[in-house]
N, C-alpha and C positions, 0 to 999 in steps of 0.2 A: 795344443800342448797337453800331456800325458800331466796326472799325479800319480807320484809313483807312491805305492802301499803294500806292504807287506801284509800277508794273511795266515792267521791260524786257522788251519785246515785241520787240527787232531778231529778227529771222530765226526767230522762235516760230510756230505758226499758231497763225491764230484765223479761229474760223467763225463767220461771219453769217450765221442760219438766216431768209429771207424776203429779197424779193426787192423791195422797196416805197420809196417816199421816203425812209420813218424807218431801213429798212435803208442806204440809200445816204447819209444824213445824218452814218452813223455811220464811213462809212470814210476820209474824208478823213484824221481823228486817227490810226486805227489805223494805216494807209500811211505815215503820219509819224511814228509811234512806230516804222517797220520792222519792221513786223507780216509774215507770210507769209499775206493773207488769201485763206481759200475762203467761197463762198457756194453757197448750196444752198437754192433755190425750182426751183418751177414755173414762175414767169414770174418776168420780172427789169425791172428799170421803165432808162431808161436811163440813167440818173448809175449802177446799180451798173456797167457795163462800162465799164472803164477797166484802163488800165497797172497791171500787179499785184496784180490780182484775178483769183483763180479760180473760174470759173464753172461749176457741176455745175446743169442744170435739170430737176428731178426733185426730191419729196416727201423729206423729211429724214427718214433712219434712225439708230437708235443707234449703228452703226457710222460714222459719220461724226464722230464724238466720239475715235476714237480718233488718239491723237498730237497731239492739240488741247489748249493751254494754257489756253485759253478761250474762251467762245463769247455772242455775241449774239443772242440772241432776240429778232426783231424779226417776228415773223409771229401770226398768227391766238390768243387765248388758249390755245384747244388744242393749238394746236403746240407754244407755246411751254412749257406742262405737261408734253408728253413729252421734248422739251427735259431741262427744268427734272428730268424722271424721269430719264432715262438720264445725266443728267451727274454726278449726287448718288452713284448706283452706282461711276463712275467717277475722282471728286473731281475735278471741274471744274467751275472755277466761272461762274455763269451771270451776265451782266447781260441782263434780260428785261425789253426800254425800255414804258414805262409799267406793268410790270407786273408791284409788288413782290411779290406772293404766289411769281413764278414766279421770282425773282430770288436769289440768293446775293453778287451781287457790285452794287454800282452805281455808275454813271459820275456822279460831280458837274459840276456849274458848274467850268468851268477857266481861268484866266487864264493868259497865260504872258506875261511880262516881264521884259525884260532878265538871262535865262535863269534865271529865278526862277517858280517852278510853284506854284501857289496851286491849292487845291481846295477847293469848296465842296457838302457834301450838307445833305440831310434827311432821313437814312435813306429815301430814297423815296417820304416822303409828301408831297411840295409841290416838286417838280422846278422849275416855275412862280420859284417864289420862290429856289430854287438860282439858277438863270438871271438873274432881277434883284440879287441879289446881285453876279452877277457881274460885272455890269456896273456897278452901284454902287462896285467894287475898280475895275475895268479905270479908269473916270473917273478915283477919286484918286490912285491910286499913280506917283509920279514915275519917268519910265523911265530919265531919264538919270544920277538917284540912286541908283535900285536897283543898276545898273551898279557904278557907286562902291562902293555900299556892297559890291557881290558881288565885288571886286578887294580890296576889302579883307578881306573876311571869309578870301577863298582865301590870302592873304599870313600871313594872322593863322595859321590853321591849321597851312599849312607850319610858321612856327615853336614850333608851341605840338609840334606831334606831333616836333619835333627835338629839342625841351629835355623832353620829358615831361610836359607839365601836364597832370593833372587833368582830365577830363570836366566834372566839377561847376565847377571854375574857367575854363572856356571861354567859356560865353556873358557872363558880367560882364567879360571885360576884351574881349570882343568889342564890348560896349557901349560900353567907358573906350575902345575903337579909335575908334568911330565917333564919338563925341560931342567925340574932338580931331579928329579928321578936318572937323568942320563948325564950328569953332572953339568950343563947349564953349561955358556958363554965362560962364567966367572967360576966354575964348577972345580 
């Protein structure tokens, strides 16, 4: 069983080991999460060169691990093994794309809406189905509700953390918020 977490990456590095499509697939997110990303292949395909990406073109060492929050394996199985070795030593955690043996960490299915973050795994074993999931959410969930609902949740809280309440009493009057919010049963 996976814990799923979410990570602030602003101004962190992360390295993307491979130099390939599926490497360059993966940085649009990271640049957006404000990642400080290095990349390190031999050759590098051309979506990896771009605005705030650093590029090292040369064979990936263990030292390259170091000062790294985290790192992408997106190269050869082999690589991605030593990879996968030298980060374990180090405690960094790896996401090694198609390839959970090599993996520690995995990237889900992501939606993001009306600044509401939804993740979607399979511990790794059906990515495939992560992905149509995801899009099965992105289809139903209303964006300009979510909204709503996220202005109210943030109001709700201010006052619950001013008067004290209770953790365990938070999400039930979060519900009795939303359900007058949209006029309720008896609304």
């Amino acid at each position: 069983m996976l814990f799923p977490v979410f990570l602030k990456l602003t101004g962190r590095t992360v390295l993307v080991v491979g130099g390939g499509q599926v490497a360059a697939a993966k940085l649009g997110a990271l640049l957006a999460a404000g990642a400080s990303v290095r990349v390190v292949a031999p050759h590098v395909a051309d979506g990896i060169e771009q605005p705030g990406v650093a590029i090292e073109r040369r064979p990936f060492e263990p030292r390259d691990l170091d000062d790294v929050w985290l790192v992408v394996a997106a190269a050869t199985p082999e690589v991605n093994r030593q990879v996968a070795a030298a980060a374990e030593t180090r405690r960094v955690f790896v996401n090694a794309v198609d390839d959970p043996a090599n993996a520690s960490a995995y990237l889900g299915g992501v939606v993001r809406r009306a600044g509401v973050t939804f993740a979607i795994s399979t511990d790794g074993r059906a990515p495939a189905l992560a992905g149509l999931l995801r899009e099965g959410l992105e289809a139903l969930l209303p964006e300009a509700e979510l909204e709503q609902w996220l202005v109210t949740a943030e109001r709700e809280r201010r006052a619950w953390r001013a008067q004290g309440t209770a953790l365990e009493k938070r999400r039930p009057r979060l519900l009795d918020a939303l359900v007058r919010r949209h006029g309720g049963a008896d609304g």
